[in-house]
N, C-alpha and C positions, 0 to 999 in steps of 0.2 A: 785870671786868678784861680778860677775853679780848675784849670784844667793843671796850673802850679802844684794846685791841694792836690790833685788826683796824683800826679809825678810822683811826690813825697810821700803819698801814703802808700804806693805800689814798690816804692824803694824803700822803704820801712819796711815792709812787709817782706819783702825777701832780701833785707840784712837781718831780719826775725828768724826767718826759716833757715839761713845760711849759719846763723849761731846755735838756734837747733841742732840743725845737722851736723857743727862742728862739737858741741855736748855730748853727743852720742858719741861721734867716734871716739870721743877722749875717755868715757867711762869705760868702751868695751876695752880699750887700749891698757884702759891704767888695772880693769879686774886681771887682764893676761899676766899684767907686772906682776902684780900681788897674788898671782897663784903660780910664779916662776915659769908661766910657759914661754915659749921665745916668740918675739916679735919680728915681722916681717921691716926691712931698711924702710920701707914709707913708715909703718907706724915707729919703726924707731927715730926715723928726721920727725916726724909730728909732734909725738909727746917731747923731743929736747927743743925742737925748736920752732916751729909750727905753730904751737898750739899759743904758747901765749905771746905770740905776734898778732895771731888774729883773733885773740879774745880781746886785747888790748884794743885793738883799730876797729873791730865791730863794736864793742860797748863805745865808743868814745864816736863812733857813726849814727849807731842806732838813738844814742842821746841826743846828736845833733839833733838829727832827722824830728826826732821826737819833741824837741824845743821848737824846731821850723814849723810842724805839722801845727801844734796847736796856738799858734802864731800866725799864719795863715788865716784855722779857722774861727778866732778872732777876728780876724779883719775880715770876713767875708758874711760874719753876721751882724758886724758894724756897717758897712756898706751894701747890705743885698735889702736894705731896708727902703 
């Protein structure tokens, strides 16, 4: 069960950092929009279509994960008694 808890909080943690890392590149992405400079073909597929595919399926991950995590640790200081 501990080693369940470890899983889940190591896969949280980097669906954390991967929605991080996709935040970034959509702000530097969207400042380029809004100062009219031109966007490279990945960030132009990113911002139409990219981005909110996987802001959609990491929030809707990272909340699982995060319902599992502290459900877990729940039950592990129900039982480690």
């Amino acid at each position: 069960m501990k080693t369940f808890h470890l899983i889940v909080s190591i896969l949280w943690g980097i669906c954390g950092s991967i929605g991080i890392a996709e935040i970034i590149l959509y702000k530097i992405c969207k400042r380029k929009m809004n100062r009219n400079e031109p966007l490279s073909r990945f960030q132009h597929h990113f911002m139409n279509r990219i981005h909110s595919k996987l802001d959609r399926y990491l929030s809707k991950l990272c909340y699982l994960l995060g319902i599992l995590w502290y459900i877990l640790l729940f039950y592990l200081q129900i039982f480690s008694k």
